[in-house]
N, C-alpha and C positions, 0 to 999 in steps of 0.2 A: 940346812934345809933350803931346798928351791924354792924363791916363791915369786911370784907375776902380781902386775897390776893392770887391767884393764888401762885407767889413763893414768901415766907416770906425771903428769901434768898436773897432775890436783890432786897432792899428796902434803900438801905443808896444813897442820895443825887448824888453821884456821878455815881453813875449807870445809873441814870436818864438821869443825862448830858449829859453825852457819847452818850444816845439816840436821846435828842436834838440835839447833832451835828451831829448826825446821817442825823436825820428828815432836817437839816437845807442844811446840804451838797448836799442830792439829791436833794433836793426843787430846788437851785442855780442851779444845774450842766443842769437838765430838762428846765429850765427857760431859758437858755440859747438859744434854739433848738425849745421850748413849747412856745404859746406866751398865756399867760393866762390859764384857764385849771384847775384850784389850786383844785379846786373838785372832776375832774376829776384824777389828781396825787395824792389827797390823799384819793381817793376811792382805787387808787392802791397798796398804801401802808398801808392800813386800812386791805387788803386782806392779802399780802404777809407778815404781821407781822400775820396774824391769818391764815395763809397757808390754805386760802380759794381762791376762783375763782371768776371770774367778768364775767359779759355781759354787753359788752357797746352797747346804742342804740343811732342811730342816722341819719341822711342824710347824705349822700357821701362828701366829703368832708372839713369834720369838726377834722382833724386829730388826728381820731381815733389811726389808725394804727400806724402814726408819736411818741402820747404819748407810746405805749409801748416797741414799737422799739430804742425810747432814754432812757427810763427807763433802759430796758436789758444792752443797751450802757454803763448807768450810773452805774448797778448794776455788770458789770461785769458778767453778768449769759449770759449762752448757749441760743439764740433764734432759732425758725425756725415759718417760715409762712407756713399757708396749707390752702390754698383758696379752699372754700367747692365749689362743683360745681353735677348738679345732677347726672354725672356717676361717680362722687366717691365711691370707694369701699372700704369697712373698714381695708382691705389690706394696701392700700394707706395710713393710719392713722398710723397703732399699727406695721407695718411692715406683713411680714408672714417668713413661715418655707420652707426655698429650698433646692432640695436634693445635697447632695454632693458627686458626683462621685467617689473620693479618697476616702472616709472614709464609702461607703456606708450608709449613714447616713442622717436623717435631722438637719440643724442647724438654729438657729432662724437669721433674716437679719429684723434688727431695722430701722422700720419705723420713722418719721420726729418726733412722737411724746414724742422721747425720748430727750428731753430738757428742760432746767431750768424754759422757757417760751416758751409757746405754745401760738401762735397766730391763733385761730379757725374763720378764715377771712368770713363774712359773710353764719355764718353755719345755716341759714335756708335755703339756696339753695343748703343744700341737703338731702336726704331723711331718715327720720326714722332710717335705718338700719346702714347708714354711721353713725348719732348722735351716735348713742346706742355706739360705736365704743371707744368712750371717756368715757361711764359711770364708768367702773373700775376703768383706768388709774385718772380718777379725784376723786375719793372717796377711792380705797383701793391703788394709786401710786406706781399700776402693771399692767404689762400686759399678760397675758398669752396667751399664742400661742399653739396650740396642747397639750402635758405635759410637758410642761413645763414654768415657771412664772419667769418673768422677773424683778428686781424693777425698778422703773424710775430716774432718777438724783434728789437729793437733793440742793437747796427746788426743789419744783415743781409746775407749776401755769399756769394756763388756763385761757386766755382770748379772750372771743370771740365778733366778732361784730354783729350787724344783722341792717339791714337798714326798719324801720318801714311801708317809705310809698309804699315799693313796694311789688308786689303780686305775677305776673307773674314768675310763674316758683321757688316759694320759700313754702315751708315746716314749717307747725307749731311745733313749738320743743314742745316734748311731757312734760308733767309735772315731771315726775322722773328726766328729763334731766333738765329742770329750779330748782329743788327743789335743786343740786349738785352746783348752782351758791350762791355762800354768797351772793355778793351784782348786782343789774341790776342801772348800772349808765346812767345816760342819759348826751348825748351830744348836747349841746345846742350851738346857732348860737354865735358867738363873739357878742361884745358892737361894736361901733364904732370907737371908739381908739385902742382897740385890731387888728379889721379887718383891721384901716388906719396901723397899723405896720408891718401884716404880710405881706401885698403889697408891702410894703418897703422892709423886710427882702427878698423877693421870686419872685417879680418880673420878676427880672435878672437870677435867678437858675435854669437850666435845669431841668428836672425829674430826668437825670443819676446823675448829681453833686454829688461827693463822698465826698465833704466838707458838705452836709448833712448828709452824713451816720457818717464819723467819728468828726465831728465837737463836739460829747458830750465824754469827756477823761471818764474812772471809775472813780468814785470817791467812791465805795465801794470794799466790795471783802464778802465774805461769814461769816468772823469772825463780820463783822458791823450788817448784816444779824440777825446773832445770837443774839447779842448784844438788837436790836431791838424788837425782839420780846421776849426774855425774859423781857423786860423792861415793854413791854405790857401785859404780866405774873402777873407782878406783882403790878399793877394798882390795887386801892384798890378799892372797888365795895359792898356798902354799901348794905347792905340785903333790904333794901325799894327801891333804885333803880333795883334791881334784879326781886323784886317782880313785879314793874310794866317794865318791860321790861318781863316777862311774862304774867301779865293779854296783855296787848297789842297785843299778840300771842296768846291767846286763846278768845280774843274780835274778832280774825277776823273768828271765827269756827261758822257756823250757827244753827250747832246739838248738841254743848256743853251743855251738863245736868245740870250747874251753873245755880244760878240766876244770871241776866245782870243788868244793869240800862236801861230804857227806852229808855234811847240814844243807846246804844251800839244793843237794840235790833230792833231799826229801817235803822242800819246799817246794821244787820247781813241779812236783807229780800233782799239783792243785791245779795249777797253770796252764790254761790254753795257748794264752797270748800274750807278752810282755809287755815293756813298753820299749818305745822307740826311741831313737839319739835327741828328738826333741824334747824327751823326759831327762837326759844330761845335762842339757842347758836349761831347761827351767831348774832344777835341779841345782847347779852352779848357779846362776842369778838368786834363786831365793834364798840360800845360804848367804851369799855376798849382803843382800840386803838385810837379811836377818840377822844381823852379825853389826851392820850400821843400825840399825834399831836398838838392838842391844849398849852402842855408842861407842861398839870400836871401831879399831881401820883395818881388823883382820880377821882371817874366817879360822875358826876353829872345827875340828872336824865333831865336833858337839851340833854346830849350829849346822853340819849337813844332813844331822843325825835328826834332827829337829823339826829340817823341811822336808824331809824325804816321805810322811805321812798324804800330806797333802800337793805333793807335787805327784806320788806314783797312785793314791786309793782308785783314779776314776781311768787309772790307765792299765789295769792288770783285768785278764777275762778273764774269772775263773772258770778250773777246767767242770764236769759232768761228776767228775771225782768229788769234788769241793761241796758242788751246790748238794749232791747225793749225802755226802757228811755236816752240809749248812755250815760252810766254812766261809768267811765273805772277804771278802778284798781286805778289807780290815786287819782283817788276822793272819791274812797274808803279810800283809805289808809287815807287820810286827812280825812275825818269822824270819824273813827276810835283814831285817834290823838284827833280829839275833843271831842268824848265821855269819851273816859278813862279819869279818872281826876288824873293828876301828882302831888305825894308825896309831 
């Protein structure tokens, strides 16, 4: 069996470790703050080791916001929120250029979305032209303001929320702006033990309490960062799991010139639009990383079978056929999974 490693350099045992206690420390320090979630925290760090972007969805409530505001805590990175709202103007995002009287001149004046983490606070309640506002700064981690280009803080990582069931006065984010998210995690209700806990934890806690905000100490700094994702670099990633970690990306294309199996092509008659090569590599990263979570140094084609939910849900259109039968991405994607046959 063929298999590659991103970096053949940081391959000896103890590289790994260092990653583990990487992995282990924030898991603890979140857990602290987080009560359950563990999907949710390691979708986040699935991302930020492959300096990729999330959208989390879910119903109010479900401490969205709580997970990446103690992560940032925990990571030591720069955060800012920017609650999308429909008279936001892309100004408001990337910053703009005001003149300067002394120096007759324009100088650039840095908008909120110059930090380590960007929390994009329910951005389909705003329109089209505010999203677009992010498309650069998330795919080339610049912003340009008249001539002049700015870069953003290293790392850099977007995550946004959107709340499913509500309609009124909220904006469908266009497909270029989903195709720039690696992974769309979904937040789901607590179990019953979790929910009896955070009653317990929260009852008593005002909204203001600052023993919420500062309650999660760093437990990282930029060199663990590093650390981290090189570790996930160099996850060794067998040419047969590679392989179907792209048939699974081109099974979800309905104009693909291949031959399919019979299963995959009574899937693809849902499908408008697929996804695209950048759905590959996210695709190959979050498996790589999820596989270092996990706290190996290699990918099994389980752990591409794993990521493939939320690296393809926000990236498949479903076709007039699907929505007419109430068939949703969802259930695609799970067909999909069952047609392709794993290695």
């Amino acid at each position: 069996m063929e298999e590659r490693s991103g970096n053949a350099g940081l391959t000896a045992p103890a590289d790994f470790e260092r990653a583990r206690d990487v992995v282990a420390r924030i898991r603890k320090a979140i857990a602290l703050r987080l009560v359950g979630k563990r999907d949710i925290v390691d979708g986040i760090l699935t991302a930020v080791m492959s300096d990729g972007h999330v959208l989390l969805e879910g119903v109010p409530g479900l401490a969205k916001t709580l997970a990446v505001r103690t992560f940032a805590a925990a990571a030591d990175l720069s955060y800012r929120r920017i609650q999308f709202t429909p008279d936001l103007l892309p100004g408001d995002i990337t910053g703009t250029l005001f003149y300067e009287a002394a120096g007759g001149r324009f100088v650039p004046r840095e908008g909120p979305v110059f930090a380590n983490i960007v929390l994009a606070d329910e951005i389909n309640r705003a329109p089209a032209k505010v999203q677009s506002a992010l498309l650069e700064a998330m795919e080339e981690r610049q912003v340009t303001m008249g001539d002049k280009t700015l870069a953003l803080p290293k790392p850099f990582f977007v995550l946004a929320t959107q709340n499913p069931i509500e309609h009124e006065g909220t904006f469908r984010l266009p497909e270029a702006q989903l195709d720039r998210f690696m992974l769309k995690l979904l937040a789901d209700y607590p179990d019953e033990t979790e929910e009896l806990q955070v009653v317990l934890e929260n009852a008593d806690r005002t909204p203001w309490d600052e023993s919420g905000r500062t309650g999660t100490s760093h437990v990282l700094d930029v060199g663990d960062l590093d650390t981290l994702k090189a570790a996930a670099r160099a996850v060794r990633f067998a040419k047969d799991a590679v392989a179907y970690a792209v048939s699974l990306v081109r099974a979800t294309r309905p104009h693909d010139d291949t031959v399919a199996p019979q299963a995959v092509r009574e899937v693809r008659r849902y499908i408008e639009y697929g996804a695209s090569p950048r759905a590959s590599i996210a695709l190959y990263r979050a498996a790589r990383a999820g596989a270092l979570l996990d706290g190996r140094d290699y990918v099994l084609p389980d752990d591409v079978k794993r990521a493939a939910p939320a690296v393809l849900r926000h990236r498949i259109v479903p076709s007039y056929e699907a929505e007419a039968e109430r068939i949703s991405a969802e259930t695609i994607v799970r067909g999909i999974l069952s047609a392709v046959a794993v290695p």
